[in-house]
N, C-alpha and C positions, 0 to 999 in steps of 0.2 A: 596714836591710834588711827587706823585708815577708817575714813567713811567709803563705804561701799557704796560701788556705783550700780547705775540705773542701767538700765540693756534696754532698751525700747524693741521689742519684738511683734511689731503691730505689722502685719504683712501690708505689702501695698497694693492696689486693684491691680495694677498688671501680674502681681506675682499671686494674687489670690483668683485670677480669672480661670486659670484651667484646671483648678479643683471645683468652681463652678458649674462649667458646661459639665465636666466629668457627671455629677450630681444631678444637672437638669436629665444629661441623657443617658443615665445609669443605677441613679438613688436607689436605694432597697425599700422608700418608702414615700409614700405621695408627701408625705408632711415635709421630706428633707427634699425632693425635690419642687417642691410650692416655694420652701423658705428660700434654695438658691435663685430660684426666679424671679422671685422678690428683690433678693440681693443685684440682681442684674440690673433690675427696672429700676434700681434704689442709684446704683451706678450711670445709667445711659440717665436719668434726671439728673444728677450733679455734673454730668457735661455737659449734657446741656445747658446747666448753670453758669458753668464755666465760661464755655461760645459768648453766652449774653454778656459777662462781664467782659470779656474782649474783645466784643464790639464796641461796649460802654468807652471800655480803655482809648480803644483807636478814633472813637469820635471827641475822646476829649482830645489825645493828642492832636490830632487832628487842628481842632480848634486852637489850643497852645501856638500850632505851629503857626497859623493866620494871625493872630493877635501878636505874640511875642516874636519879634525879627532878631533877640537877640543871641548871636553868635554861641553862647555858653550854653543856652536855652535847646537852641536848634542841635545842638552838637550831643547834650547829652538824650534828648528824645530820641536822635539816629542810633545812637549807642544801643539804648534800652530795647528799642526795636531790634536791632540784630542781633543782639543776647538772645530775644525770647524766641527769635528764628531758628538762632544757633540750638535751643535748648529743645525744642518743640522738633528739630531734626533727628538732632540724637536720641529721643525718644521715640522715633520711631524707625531711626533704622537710615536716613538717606543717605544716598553719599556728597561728598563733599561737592564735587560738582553741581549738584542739584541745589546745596546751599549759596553758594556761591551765584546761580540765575537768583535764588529767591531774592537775594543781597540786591542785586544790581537793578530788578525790577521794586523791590519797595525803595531805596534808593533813587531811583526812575520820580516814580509817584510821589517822593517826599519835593522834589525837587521840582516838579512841576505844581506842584502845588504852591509852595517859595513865589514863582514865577506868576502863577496866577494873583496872589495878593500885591504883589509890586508892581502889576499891571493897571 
C-alpha cells in the first residue's frame, strides 16, 4: 500500500508579493485591500526581524572569531559567511561578479579583524 504524500503548497512572500500590490492598488473592496496591506506590513515586520537577527548572527560571529583562534573554528565561520552571501545574492538577482567583491571585502574584514586580536 503507498502512503500518500504531502505537497506543501504554501506560496512564498516573493511569490505571493505581486498578487498583493495587485489588491492594494486594484481590490474591489476596501476590506480586501486593508487585509493585503496588512499582509504587507505583516511582511516588512518579519524582515525587519530578520536584519535584527543578522546582526545578532554577525556580532556573535564576530565575537567567536576574537576569542577562538582556532584554524577549524575560523575556517568554518568564513564558510558559513560566504554561503549566506552566496544565497542572499541569488535571491536577489546579482551577478557573479558583484559576489565575488562581496567575497573578498567580508574576507578583507574577517582578516583584519584576525590581525587586530593578535596585535
Amino acid at each position: 500500500m503507498n502512503d500518500p504524500k504531502t505537497i506543501d503548497v504554501t506560496p512564498t512572500w516573493s511569490g505571493i508579493l505581486p498578487a498583493l500590490l495587485a489588491i492594494v492598488a486594484n481590490g474591489e473592496t476596501f476590506e480586501a485591500r486593508k487585509e493585503a496591506q496588512e499582509q504587507l506590513a505583516q511582511m516588512a515586520k518579519l524582515a525587519d526581524l530578520y536584519n535584527e537577527r543578522l546582526e545578532d548572527a554577525d556580532e556573535m560571529r564576530d565575537a567567536l572569531l576574537v576569542v577562538n583562534t582556532s584554524p577549524a573554528i575560523r575556517d568554518w565561520l568564513v564558510d558559513n559567511d560566504l554561503q549566506c552571501l552566496k544565497q542572499v545574492n541569488a535571491a536577489l538577482g546579482c551577478s557573479d561578479s558583484h559576489l565575488k567583491k562581496l567575497e573578498a571585502e567580508k574576507l578583507e574584514r574577517m582578516s583584519e579583524q584576525l590581525e587586530a586580536k593578535t596585535k
